[in-house]
C-alpha positions as CSV (number, residue, x, y, z in Angstrom):
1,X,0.0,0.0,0.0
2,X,1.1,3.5,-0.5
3,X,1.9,6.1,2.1
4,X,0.1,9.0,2.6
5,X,3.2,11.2,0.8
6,X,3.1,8.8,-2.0
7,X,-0.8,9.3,-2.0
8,X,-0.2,13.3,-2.6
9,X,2.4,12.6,-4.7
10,X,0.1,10.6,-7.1
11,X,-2.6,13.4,-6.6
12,X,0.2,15.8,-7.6
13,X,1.5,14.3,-10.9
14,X,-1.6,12.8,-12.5
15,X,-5.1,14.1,-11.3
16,X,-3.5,18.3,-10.8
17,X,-2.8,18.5,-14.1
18,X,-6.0,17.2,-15.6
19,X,-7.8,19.4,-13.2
20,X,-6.5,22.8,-14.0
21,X,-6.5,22.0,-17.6
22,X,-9.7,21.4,-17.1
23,X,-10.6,24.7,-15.6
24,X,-8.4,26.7,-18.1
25,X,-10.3,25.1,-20.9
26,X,-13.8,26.9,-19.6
27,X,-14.0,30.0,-21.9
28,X,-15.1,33.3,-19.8
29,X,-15.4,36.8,-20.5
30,X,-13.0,39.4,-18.6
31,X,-14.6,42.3,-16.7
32,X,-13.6,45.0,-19.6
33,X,-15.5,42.9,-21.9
34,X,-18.7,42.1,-19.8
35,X,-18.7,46.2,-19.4
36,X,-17.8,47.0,-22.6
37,X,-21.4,44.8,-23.6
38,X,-22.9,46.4,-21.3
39,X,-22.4,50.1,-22.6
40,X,-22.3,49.6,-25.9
41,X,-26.2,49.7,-26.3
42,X,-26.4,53.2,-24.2
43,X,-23.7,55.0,-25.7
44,X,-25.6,54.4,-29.3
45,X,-28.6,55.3,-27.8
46,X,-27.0,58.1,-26.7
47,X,-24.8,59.1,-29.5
48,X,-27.7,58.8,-31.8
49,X,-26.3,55.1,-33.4
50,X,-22.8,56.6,-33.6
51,X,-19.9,55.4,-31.5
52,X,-18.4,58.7,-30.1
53,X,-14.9,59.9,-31.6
C-alpha cells in the first residue's frame, strides 16, 4: 500500500494536471469585456447610433 506522501504525490503528478487544464479550458469573458457589452447599447442610444470619436 502507498503512504500518505506517495498518495499526494500521485494526486500531484496525475489528477493536478487534468484538473487545472480542465478549468483553463472553460471559456469566460473578462470584466472590460462584460462592461464594454454592457455600454455599448447606451452610448448608441445616446450618440444617436454613432460610436463617439
Amino acid at each position: 500500500s502507498c503512504s500518505w506522501t506517495g498518495r499526494l504525490n500521485i494526486v500531484e503528478i496525475i489528477i493536478l494536471p487534468k484538473a487545472i487544464y480542465g478549468f483553463n479550458a472553460i471559456p469566460y469573458q473578462t470584466a472590460n469585456d462584460i462592461h464594454y457589452r454592457i455600454r455599448k447599447p447606451f452610448v448608441k442610444c445616446v450618440w444617436n447610433q454613432k460610436e463617439p470619436e
